[in-house]
N, C-alpha and C positions, 0 to 999 in steps of 0.2 A: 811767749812771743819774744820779750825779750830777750830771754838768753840765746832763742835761735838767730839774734839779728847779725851778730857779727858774721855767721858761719851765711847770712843770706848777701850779705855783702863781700864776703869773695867770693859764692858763689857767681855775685853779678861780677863781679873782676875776672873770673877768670874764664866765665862765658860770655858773656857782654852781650846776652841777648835774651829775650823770654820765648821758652815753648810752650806752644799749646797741643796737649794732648789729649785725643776724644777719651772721655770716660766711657762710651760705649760704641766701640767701632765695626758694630752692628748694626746700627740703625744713624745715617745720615741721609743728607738731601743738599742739592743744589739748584740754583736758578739757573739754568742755562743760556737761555735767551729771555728778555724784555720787548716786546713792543709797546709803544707808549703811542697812540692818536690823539691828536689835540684840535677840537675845531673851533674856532674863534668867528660865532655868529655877530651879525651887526648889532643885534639887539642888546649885546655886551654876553651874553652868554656864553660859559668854555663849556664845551662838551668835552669826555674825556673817555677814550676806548683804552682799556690794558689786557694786556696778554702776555702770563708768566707760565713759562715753561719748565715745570719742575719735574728735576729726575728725584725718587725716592728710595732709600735702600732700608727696608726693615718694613717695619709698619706703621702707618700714624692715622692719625685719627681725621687731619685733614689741614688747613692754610689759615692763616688772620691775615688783615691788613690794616692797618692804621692811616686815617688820611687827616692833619692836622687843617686847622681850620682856625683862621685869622679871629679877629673880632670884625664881625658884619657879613662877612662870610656864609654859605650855606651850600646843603648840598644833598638833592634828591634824584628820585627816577633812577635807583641804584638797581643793576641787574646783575646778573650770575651766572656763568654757566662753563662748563668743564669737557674736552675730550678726554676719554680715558678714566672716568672716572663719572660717578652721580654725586651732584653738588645738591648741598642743604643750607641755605644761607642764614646766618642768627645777627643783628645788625644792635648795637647800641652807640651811644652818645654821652660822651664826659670828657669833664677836664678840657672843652675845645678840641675834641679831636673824635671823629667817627672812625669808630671798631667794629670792623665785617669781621665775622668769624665764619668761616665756610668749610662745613663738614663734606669730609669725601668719600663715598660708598661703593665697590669695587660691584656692585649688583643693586639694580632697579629698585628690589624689595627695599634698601637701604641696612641691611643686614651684618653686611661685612666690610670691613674698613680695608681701606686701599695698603698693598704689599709688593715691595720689589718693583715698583712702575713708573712709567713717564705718564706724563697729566697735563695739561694745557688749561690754564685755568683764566678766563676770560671774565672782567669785569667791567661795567660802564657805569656814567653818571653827570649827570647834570652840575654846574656850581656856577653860583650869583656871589657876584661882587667881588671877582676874582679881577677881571682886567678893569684898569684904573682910567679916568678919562681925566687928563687935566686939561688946562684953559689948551693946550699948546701942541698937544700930541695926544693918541689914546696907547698905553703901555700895557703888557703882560710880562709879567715875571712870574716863573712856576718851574720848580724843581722836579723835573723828570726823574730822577733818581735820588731819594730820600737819604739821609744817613740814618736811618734808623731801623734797617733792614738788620736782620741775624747773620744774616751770609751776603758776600759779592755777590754779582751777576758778571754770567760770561760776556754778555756786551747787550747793548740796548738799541734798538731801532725803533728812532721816533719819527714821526709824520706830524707836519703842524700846519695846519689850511686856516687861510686869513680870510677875511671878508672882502679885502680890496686884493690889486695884481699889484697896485704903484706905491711907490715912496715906501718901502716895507725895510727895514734897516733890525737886522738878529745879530744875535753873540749866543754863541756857547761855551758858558765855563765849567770846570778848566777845559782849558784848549785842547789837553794833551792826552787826553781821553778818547775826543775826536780825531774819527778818521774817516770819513767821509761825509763831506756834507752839499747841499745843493739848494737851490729855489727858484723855481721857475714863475718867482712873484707872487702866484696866489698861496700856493704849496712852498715849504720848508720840509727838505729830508734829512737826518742826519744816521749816522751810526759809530758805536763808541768801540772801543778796547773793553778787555773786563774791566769793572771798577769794584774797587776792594770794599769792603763791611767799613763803614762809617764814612764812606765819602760821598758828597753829593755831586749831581749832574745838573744844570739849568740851565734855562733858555730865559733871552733876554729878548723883547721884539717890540717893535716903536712903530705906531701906525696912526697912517694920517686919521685926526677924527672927523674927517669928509667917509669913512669908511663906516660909520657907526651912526645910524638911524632909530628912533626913539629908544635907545641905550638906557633899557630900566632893569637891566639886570646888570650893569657896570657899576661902578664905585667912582662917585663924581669928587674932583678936588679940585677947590679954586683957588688954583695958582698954576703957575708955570711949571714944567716939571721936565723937560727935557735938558736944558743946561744940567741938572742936579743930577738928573739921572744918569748922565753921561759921563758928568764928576765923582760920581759914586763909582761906575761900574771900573773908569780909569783909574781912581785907588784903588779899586779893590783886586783888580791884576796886577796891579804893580806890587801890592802888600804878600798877595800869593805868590807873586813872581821872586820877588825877595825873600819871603821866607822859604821857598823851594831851591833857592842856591844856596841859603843857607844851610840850611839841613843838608842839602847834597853834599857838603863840604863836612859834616856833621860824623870825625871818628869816634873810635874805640878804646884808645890808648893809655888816655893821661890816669894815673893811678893816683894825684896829687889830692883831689877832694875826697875819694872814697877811703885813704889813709887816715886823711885826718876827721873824717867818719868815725871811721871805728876806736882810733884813738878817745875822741869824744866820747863813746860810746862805753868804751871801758872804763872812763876816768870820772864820766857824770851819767850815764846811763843806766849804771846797774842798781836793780832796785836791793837796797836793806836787808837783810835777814830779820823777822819778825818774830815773836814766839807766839803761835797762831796759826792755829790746823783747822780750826770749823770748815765743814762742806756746805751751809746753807747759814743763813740767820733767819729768824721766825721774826723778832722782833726788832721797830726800828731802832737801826746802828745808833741814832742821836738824834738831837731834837730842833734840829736844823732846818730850816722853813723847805720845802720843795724845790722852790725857784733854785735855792743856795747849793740844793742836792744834784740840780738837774746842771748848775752853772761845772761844778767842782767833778761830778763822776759819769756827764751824760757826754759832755764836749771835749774827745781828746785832741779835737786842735786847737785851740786855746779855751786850757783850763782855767776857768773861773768867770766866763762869760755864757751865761744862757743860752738858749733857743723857744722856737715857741712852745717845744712840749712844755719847759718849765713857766712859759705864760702861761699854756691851760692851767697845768697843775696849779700855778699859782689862782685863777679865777674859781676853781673848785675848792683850794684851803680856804677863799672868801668865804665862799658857800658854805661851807663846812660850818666855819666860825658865826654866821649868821649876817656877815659886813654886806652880803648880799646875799638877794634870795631868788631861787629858779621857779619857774613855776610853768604850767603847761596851759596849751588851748587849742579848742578843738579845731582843726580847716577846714572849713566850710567846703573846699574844692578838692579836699579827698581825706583819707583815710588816717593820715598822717596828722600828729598830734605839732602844735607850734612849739619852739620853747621861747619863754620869756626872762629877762634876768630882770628884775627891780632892785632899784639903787637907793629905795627910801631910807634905808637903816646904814646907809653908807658913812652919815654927821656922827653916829652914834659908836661907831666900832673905832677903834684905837690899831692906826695902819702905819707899817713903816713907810719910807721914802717911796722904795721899789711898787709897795703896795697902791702908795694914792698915786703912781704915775700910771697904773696897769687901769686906775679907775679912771682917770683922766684920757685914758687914750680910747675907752669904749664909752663913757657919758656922754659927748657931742652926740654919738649916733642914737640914743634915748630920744623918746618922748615921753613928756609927762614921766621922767625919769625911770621909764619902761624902756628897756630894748629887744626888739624883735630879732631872734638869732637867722631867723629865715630870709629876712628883709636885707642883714649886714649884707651878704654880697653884692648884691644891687647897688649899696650905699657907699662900698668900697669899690664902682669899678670907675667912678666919678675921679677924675685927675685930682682935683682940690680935696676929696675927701682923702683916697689913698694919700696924698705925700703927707698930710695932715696927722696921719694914721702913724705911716710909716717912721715920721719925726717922734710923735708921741711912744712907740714903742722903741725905737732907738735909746731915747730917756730912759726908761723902765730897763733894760737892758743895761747900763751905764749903771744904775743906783745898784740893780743886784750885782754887777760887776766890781764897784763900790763896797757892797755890803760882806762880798765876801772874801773881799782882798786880805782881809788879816788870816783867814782861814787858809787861801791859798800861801800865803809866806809863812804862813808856820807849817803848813803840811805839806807843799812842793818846791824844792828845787829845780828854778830854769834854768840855771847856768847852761849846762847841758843843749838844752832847747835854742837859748841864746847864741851862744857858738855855734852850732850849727846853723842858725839863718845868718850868722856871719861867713861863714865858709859858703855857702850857698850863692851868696852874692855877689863875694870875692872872689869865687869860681868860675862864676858866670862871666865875669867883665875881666878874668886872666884868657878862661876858653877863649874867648872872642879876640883875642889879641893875640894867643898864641896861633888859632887860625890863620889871622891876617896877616901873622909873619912865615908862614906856610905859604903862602901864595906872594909874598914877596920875594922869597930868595928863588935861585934859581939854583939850589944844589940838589943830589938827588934822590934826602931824604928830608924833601919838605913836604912831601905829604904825610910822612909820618909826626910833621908838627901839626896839618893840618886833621888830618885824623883824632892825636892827641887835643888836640881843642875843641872837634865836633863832640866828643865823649866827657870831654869835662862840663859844658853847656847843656846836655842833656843831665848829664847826673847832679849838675847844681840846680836845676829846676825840679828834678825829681825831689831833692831834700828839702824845697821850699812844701813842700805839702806833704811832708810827712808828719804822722801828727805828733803834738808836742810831748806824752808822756814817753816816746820813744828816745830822745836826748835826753829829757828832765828825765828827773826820778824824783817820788814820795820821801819824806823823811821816815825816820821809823815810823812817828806818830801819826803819819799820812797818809804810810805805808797800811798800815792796822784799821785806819780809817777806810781807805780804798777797796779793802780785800774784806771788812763787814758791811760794804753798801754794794759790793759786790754778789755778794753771795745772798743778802738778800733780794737782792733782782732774780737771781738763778733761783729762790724760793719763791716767790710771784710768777718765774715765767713756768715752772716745771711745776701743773699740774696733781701729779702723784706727790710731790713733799708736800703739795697743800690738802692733798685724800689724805695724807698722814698724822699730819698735823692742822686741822682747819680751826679757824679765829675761833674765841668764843663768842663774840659779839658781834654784832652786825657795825658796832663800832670800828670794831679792828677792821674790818672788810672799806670800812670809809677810808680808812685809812692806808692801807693797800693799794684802793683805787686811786686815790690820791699822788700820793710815791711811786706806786707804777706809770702812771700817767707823765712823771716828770722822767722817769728812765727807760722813757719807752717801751714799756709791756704792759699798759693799762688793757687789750686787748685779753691779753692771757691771764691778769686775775680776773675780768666780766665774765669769761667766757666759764673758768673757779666758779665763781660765783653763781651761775647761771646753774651749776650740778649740783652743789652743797646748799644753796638757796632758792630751792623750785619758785619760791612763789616774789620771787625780788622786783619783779615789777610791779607787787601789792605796795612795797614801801614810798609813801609819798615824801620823798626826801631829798632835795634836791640833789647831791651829788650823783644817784642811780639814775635821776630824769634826763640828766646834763646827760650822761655815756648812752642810757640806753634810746633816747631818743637822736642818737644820731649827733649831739652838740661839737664832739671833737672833729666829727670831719667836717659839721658845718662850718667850722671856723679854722677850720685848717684850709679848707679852700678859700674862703672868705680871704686869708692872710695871703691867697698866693692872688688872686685877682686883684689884691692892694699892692702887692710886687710888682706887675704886671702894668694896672693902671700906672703907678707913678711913673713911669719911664716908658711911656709908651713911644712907636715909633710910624708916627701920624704923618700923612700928606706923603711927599717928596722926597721928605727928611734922608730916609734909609732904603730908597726904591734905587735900585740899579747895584745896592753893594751885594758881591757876592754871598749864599745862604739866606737871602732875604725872603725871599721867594714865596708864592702860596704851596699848594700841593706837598710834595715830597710826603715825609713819613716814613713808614717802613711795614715792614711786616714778618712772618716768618711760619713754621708749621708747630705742629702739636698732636 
């Protein structure tokens, strides 16, 4: 990858654009048309009629749709149904977000999957606690068209019926989408332009709440919310408004950042010559805690800072070592075994800094210095527990960050990395000045100043997130480091090197799972594991109970609901800014 980078950076100079090309231009599909119905009973309840029109070319199997779903939020009485095709509807629930999967069958028997056809594929559904009633006004905000669709839509026709005919006050953003719109007071019509893959469409609507009668399916908030709302939605055109002239202004030209790109690039970029050919490593590279592993070779935008894979792995080296201990129990309300961590042997084990911060940041949520890994998310979607949380792991992140600062200066070179978020910045804030002297002169090659400055403000933002061992480069001894923690990962994730050569211990396998767990492929040695070791759910051992009962995604989600809580956006606060909205989502076929 490095060495292609220079040759990707004139290719972007001297194309200054990206194509995307179907891998298989046999089989596509488009949404042609949307209709969206929205009806806004008094009782607060939106009902919601869709109808997407897809043309298919090949064959598939049939449509999903995604419909994301606030906190307090819900949404039933979901229906289905399709011209042109036999609908089979599969429906689940995660992550805050309901997943229709709807299979499409070219014959009754359900036999044969839909080819070469237009389909009409109609869905409806009930949802509580969508429109919001404050002391002052009762509001809907709800994104008719999702960014999270696979493909645009040729244009969308929506219909939105209110409960009252008076004082009824709508916005549609963006504006420029819309092109035709109407209200005859009770009814709201609109109709859009295509809108492209990743952008959203939404409706804003402010209605008196003399129009909403025992309202027990609205989302009540006591305060005022019309000034705020009105203040929100007025930045947040302005902000779109501004960054839309911006970007319009936004050339291709300046060659100034991407030279001194590649220059960087050759002069601190290039990785070392090593003497070192291995295609896999069997055994660990070094004797480097997880956490250290997952900081140094999991994070290429900044190396030597963690993530939470290297917190699990870190609470499973606990385990391992005995500092804590997992243990199971059965649920009474189904089938599904609990897990437990206990912290009693916690006084007794000898932990670094990183280590007693990762215990401090899970002990509050113990009882009886038991914690319930099923119970954590509940626990974290509490505002004072998350930010509690969220601080406590910020620290443990900081000490592994800490612990392995000597490793990362002896084994990487930022310079590299360095300079380039200097170039990055100083790009950014020339673009922008070279624009605006573009549009000061009146000669009549200012727009090729202003062009030269749209293209330098794009390509200095692009280099802000490129990751950092792309500029940096490994020292030799970093270099040799990188390339035996690498190779062991491609031995954990590939299967067959592990038929080849499998552990001889169940020891070794703890260990695997471990290391794998911090580099991201604890999946691919359990799943090892599961072929080489039939009977591995016989071993009562915490680190197997922790994966196989499900522990990493309990607490991987757990950690995203502590995200979430801490910074929530409650009441008023963020109602009227543009993409605020309930509904939207996306979908696409399969």
């Amino acid at each position: 990858m490095k060495q292609l980078f220079p040759l990707i950076l004139l290719f972007f100079i001297l194309f200054l654009a990206v194509s995307s090309v179907s891998a298989d231009d046999d089989k596509s599909y488009t949404i042609d048309q949307a209709f969206i119905d929205l009806t806004v009973a008094s009782n607060g309840l939106l009902h919601v009629d869709e109808q997407f029109d897809y043309t298919f070319k090949g064959t598939y199997n049939g449509v999903y749709r995604d419909i994301p779903l606030k906190s307090g939020e819900s949404i039933d009485n979901i229906k289905v149904s399709a011209i042109g095709a036999y609908p089979v509807l599969k429906q689940s629930e995660e992550n805050g977000q309901k997943h229709l999967k709807i299979f499409l069958y070219a014959d009754e028997a359900h036999t044969k999957k839909i080819h070469d056809c237009s389909v009409s594929v109609f869905i409806s559904y009930d949802m509580k606690n969508v429109v919001t009633l404050f002391n002052d006004v009762g509001a809907l905000q709800y994104k008719i068209w999702g960014d999270e669709w696979d493909v645009g839509v040729g244009s969308v026709i929506t219909s939105i019926t209110l409960p009252g005919n008076k004082n009824n006050t709508y916005f549609l953003n963006p504006g420029e989408y819309t092109v035709n719109k109407n209200s005859n007071g009770t009814t709201i019509t609109a109709e859009t332009t295509s809108i492209p893959r990743g952008e959203i469409y939404e409706a804003l609507i402010l209605m008196p709440l003399s129009d909403f009668k025992d309202a027990t399916y609205a989302k009540h908030v006591n305060e005022d919310g019309k000034d705020k709302i009105l203040k929100n939605l007025n930045d947040s055109i302005s902000s779109r408004n501004f960054w839309n002239t911006t970007y319009l202004i936004l050339g291709l030209l300046s060659i100034l950042s991407p030279i001194g790109a590649i220059f960087t690039y050759l002069k601190y970029g290039r990785e070392p010559k090593v003497d070192y050919d291995g295609i896999y490593e069997r055994e660990l590279p070094s004797n480097d805690s997880p956490e250290i592993i997952n900081a140094l070779i999991d994070n290429k935008d900044s190396i030597g800072k963690p993530n939470m894979k290297g917190f699990q792995a870190s609470i499973m080296n606990l385990i391992d070592r005995g500092a804590l201990r997992m243990e199971t129990q059965e649920n009474m309300d189904s089938e599904e075994k609990i897990l437990l961590i206990d912290f009693s042997n916690v006084d007794n084990a000898d932990l670094s800094l990183s280590e007693k911060s990762l215990v401090n940041a899970l002990y509050p949520f113990a009882e009886n210095e038991i914690l319930n890994l099923s119970s954590l998310n509940d626990k974290l979607s509490s505002q004072r527990n998350a930010k509690s949380f969220q601080e406590d792991y910020n620290t443990w992140a900081d000490h592994v960050k800490n612990e392995s600062s000597s490793k990362r200066s002896e084994y990487f070179d930022g310079r590299g990395s360095t300079l380039i978020s200097a170039i990055g910045f100083l790009g950014l804030a020339f673009g922008v000045i070279i624009a605006i002297l573009g549009f000061l002169t009146e000669l009549g090659n200012g727009y090729i100043s202003i062009l030269g400055g749209g293209f330098l403000i794009v390509f200095s933002l692009a280099l802000m997130f490129v990751p950092e061992d792309i500029f940096g480069r490994w020292t030799k001894e970093g270099r040799l480091f990188y390339l035996k923690w690498s190779n062991f990962k491609k031995f954990l994730k590939d299967n067959s090197l592990i038929k080849e050569h499998p552990p001889e211990s169940i020891v070794i396998w703890k260990k695997y799972l471990i290391y794998g767990t911090a580099l991201g492929v604890a999946d691919n040695v359990f799943k090892s594991m599961k072929m080489h070791v039939p009977d591995i759910s016989d071993y009562d051992d915490g680190i197997f109970l922790y994966h196989y009962y499900g522990g990493y995604y309990v607490f991987s989600q757990a950690f995203k609901t502590s995200e979430s809580a801490a910074n929530p956006s409650s009441g008023s606060g963020g109602f009227g800014g543009f993409g605020g909205g309930s509904g939207g989502g996306g979908g696409g076929a399969f």
